[in-house]
N, C-alpha and C positions, 0 to 999 in steps of 0.2 A: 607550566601546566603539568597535571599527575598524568595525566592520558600519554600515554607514547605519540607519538605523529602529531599530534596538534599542537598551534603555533598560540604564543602569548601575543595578547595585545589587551588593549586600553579602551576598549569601548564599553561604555556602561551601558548601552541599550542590549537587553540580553538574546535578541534574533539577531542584530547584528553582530555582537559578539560570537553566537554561536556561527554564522553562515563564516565571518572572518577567521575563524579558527582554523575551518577546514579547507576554506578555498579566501586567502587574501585579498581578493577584490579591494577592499574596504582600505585596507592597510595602503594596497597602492595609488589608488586614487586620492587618498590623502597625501603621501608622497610626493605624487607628480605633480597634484592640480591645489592644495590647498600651504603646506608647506613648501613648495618649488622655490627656491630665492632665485627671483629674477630683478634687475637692475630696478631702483628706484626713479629713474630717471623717463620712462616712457612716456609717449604724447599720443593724441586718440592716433596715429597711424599703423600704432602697432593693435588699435581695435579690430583692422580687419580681417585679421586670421580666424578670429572670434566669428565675425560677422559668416567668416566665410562658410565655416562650420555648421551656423544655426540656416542661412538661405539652406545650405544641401540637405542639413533636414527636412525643409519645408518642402524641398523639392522632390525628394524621397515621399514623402508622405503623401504630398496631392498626385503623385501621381500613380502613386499606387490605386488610389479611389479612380483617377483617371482611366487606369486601364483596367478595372471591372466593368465599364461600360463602355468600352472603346471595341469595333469592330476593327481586323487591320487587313482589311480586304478592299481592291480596289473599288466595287462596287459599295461597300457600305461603309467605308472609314470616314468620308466627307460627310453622310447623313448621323451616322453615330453621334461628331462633334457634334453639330447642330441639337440632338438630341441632347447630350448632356446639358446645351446650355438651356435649351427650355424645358424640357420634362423633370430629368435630374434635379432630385432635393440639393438645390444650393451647387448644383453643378454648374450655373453661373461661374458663382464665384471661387470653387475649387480651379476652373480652368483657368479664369484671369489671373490668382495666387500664383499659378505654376506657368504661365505663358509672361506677366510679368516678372513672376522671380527668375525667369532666367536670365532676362534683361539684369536685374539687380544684381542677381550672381557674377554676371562678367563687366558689371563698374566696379564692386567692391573689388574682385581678383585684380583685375587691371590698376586700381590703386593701391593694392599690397603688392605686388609685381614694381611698381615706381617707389613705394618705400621701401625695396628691399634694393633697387638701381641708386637710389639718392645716397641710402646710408651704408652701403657696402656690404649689406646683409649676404653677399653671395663668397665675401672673401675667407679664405683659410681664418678658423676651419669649420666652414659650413658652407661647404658647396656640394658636399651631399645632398645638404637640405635644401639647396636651391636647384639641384639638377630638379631635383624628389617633385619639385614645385612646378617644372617646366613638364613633367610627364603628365601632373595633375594640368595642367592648361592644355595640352594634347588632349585629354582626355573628355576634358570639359567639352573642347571643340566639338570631336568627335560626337558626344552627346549630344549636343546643342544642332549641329546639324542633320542627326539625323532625327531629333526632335520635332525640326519644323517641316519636315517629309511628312509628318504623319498626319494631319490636320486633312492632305491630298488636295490641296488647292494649287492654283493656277502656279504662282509662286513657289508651292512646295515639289509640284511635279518636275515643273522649270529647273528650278534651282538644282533636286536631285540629278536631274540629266547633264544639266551642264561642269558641274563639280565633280559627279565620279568621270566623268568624260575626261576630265584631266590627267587621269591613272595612264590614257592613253599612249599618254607622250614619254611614258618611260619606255625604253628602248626594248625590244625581244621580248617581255612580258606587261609590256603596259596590259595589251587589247586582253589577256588573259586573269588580268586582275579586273578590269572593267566587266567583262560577262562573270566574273565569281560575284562581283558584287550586285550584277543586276539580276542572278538568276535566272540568265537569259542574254538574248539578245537586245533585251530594251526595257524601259522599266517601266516595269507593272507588277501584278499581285505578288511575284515571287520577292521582289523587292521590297515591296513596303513590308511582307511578312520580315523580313532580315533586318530591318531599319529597327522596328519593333520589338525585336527580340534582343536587338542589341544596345536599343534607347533603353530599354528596361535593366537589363546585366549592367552597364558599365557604372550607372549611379554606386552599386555596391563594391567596384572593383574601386572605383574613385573612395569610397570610404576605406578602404583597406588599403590605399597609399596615403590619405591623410592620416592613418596609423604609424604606418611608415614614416612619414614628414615628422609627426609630433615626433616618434621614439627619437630621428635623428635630433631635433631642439632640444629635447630634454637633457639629450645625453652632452653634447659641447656647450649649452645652454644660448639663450638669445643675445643677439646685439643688442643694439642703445642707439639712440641719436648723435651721444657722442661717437661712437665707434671705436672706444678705448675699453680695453679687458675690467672685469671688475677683479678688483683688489683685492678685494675680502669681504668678512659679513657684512662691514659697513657701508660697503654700496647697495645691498640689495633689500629688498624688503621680501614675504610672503604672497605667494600669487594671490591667494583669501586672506583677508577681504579686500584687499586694495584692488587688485586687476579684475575681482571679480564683478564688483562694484563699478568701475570705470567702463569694462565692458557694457556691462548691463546698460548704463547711457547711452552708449553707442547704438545697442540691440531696438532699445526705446527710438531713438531717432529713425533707425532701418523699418523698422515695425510701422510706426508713419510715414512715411515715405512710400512705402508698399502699399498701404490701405488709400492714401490719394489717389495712385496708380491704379490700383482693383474696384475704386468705389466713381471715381472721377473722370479719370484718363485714359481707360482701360484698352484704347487703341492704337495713343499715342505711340507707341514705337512698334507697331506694326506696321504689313501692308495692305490696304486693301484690297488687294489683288491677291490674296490669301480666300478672301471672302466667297472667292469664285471659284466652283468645282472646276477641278484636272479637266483640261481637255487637250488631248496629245496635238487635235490638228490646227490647234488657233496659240501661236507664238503669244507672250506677253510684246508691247512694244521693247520692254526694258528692264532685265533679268537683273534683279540689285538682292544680294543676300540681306542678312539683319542687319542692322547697325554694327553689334559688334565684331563682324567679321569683314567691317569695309575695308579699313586700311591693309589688310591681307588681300582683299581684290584688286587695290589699288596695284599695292604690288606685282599682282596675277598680269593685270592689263600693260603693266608699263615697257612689258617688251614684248613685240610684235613675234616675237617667235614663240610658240606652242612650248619647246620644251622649256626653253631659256624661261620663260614667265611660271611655269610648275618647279623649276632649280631656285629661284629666286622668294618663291610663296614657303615652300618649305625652309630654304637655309635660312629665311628671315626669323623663321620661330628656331630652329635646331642651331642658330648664332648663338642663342644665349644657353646652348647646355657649358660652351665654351668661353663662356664672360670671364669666371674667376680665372683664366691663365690668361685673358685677353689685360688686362687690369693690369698695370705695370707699376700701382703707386703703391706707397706699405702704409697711406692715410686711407681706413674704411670711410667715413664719411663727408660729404659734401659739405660740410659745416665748415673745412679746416680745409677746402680744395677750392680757394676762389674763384680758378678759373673754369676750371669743371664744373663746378655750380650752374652756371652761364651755360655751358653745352647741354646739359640738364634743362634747362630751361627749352634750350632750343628742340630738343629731340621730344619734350613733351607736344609742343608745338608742331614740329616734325610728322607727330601719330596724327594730330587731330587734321592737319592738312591733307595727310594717306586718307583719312577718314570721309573727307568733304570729297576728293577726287573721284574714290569709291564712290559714292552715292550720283554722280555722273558722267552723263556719257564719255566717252572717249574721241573725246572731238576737240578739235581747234587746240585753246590754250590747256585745258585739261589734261592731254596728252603731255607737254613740257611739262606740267606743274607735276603730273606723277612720275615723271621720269626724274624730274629733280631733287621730290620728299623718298623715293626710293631709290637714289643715289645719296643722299645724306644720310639716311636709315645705316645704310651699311659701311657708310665711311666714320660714321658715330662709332662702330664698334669695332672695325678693323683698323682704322688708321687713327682718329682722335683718341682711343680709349688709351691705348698702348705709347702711342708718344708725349702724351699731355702728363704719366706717371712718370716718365723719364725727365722730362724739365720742368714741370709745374715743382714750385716750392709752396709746400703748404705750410699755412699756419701754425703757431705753437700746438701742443696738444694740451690738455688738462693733467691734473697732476693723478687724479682720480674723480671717478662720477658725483663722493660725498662731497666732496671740495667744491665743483664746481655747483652742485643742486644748492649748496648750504651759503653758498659763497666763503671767501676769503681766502684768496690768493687760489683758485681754482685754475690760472696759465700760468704760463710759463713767464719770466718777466720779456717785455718788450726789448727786441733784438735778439734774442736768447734764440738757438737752433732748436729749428723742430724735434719733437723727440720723436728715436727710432720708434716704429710700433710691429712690434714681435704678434705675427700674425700665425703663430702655432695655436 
């Protein structure tokens, strides 16, 4: 270009041309999202990163219209709701959008989280991008619970009492992390103003670490199903049109799924005891968080002691910032790990029984069953994970991703040692 400072490029539309000259946008976003070579080999699991992406938009957005009509006072934040849903043009259904999409937000993460455990997505060298991933579920949580605070129902008052109360049990500044976050000595207006102000902030902070997460993919690039390096250009294809395409399926499928939920179900994974305004002097019979934060209560409940049960709630999430040194095998994926496959299996199983335990009381057999799914929990990743890569003998590997997607002679011959796999 004759201009000094301005950059060549190739775009024939002449605004776009001109805005790319001077500030690249265009250039990198082609870059990253349209020429990216990423493995030809992907199946919809690797859709939900995508998915995860478009829910947090939804969720940004309805809730921003949320909080123009939202009061966050202890006196009018429980009548506000109610008003959005009948006065409010289509506040209806902005609220069901955003109290369903959260539900939807933590199945899809929760099953990107198991295709990133199944196919070794967390092993050198992308365990930046899977710490990156663990601070985004922190975050999520964070959000999400102080999300359901806001509504100011029976459950929401409940729930906030009983969860920051657990700050308690950390030794010499528990009780003083508990009054910073109630604003007091017990929670009321000062607190729902702070739930509020930080339900709102953290959506955008969680978007400036999925910046982060992407930069870290981009830059070592994605696994595969198989879990073997790609070779060269011939295993990978263009992110556009192919991935952009197979997402867009995916997004169609999530997109219905949601409007069942918003149009049909819209209470299904609530509770109704959300329904009923805060009242500090009438206990719920039975304090149960959202669904997806049971198996973490489960956890909470399975030892009778205060601190032990908040050491145990916590290290169950902050286990896996330490997965990839926990991992002993140099096979990323489950596919070529027979036996770990099986443990896989089992630990999925493993959650959804923390899951059911969570959702009741803490009585009789319930008490064993959570002591047992939160003792395998952590025997799955401190004791199974580490020794099962020491003796387990995996399977051949492929020779590369084209071979095996194209076929012919894709393994190794039968009997033939596994090959080493160079996880730099």
């Amino acid at each position: 270009m004759a201009e000094l400072g301005l950059k060549n490029n190739e775009f024939k539309n002449p605004v776009v041309h001109w805005i790319d000259a001077r500030l690249p946008i265009f250039t990198a976003m082609q870059k990253e999202y349209r020429a990216f070579p990423t493995p030809k080999n992907f199946n919809y699991f690797w859709n939900f990163g995508a998915l995860a992406t478009v829910n947090l938009a939804i969720m940004i957005v309805t809730g921003i219209f949320l909080a123009m009509n939202y009061d966050p006072s202890t006196g009018g934040a429980f009548d506000s709701v109610h008003r959005i849903m009948r006065d409010v043009n289509w506040g209806w259904m902005i609220r069901y959008i955003h109290m369903n999409g959260a539900s939807l937000f933590f199945v899809v993460v929760y099953v990107h989280i198991f295709r990133g455990l199944y196919y070794g997505s967390y092993k050198k060298p992308r365990e930046l991008i899977w710490m990156i991933g663990v601070v985004l579920l922190l975050l999520m949580m964070a959000t999400a619970f102080m999300g359901y605070v806001l509504p100011w129902g029976q459950m929401s008052f409940w729930g906030a009492t009983v969860i920051t109360n657990l700050f308690s049990a950390i030794p010499v500044v528990g009780h003083g992390i508990v009054t910073w976050l109630w604003g007091g000595f017990a929670v009321a207006n000062p607190t729902l103003n702070r739930f509020f102000s930080l339900h709102y902030l953290l959506p955008f902070i969680i978007v400036g670490v999925v910046a982060l997460h992407v930069m870290a993919l981009h830059t070592v690039g994605s696994n595969n199903p198989l879990g073997i390096d790609v070779k060269g250009p011939q295993d990978t294809v263009p992110f556009h049109p192919y991935y952009t395409v197979k997402d867009s399926i995916g997004v169609c499928v999530y997109l219905i799924v949601l409007a069942i939920l918003v149009f049909f179900l819209p209470h299904l994974l609530a509770d109704p005891n959300n329904d009923i305004q805060a009242d500090p002097l009438q206990t719920p019979s039975d304090i149960v968080p959202e669904w997806y934060f049971l198996p973490f209560y489960a956890i909470l409940r399975s030892v009778p002691n205060k601190l032990g049960g908040v050491t145990l709630l916590f290290g169950s999430i902050l286990i896996l910032f330490v997965l990839p040194w926990l991992d002993t095998s140099p096979v990323r994926s489950c596919r070529f790990r027979p036996i770990y496959r099986w443990f896989m299996v089992v630990l999925v199983a493993d959650v959804f029984l923390l899951g059911y335990v969570g959702s009741n009381q803490p009585v009789g057999i319930f008490i064993l069953l959570g002591r047992f799914a939160t003792a395998y929990y952590f025997i799955h990743f401190l004791v199974l994970l580490p020794v099962l890569g020491l003796v387990e003998r995996p399977l051949p590997l492929p020779e590369s991703i084209s071979k095996r997607v194209l076929g012919g002679g894709g393994a190794l011959p039968a009997g033939a040692a596994a090959q080493p796999m160079e996880q730099a």
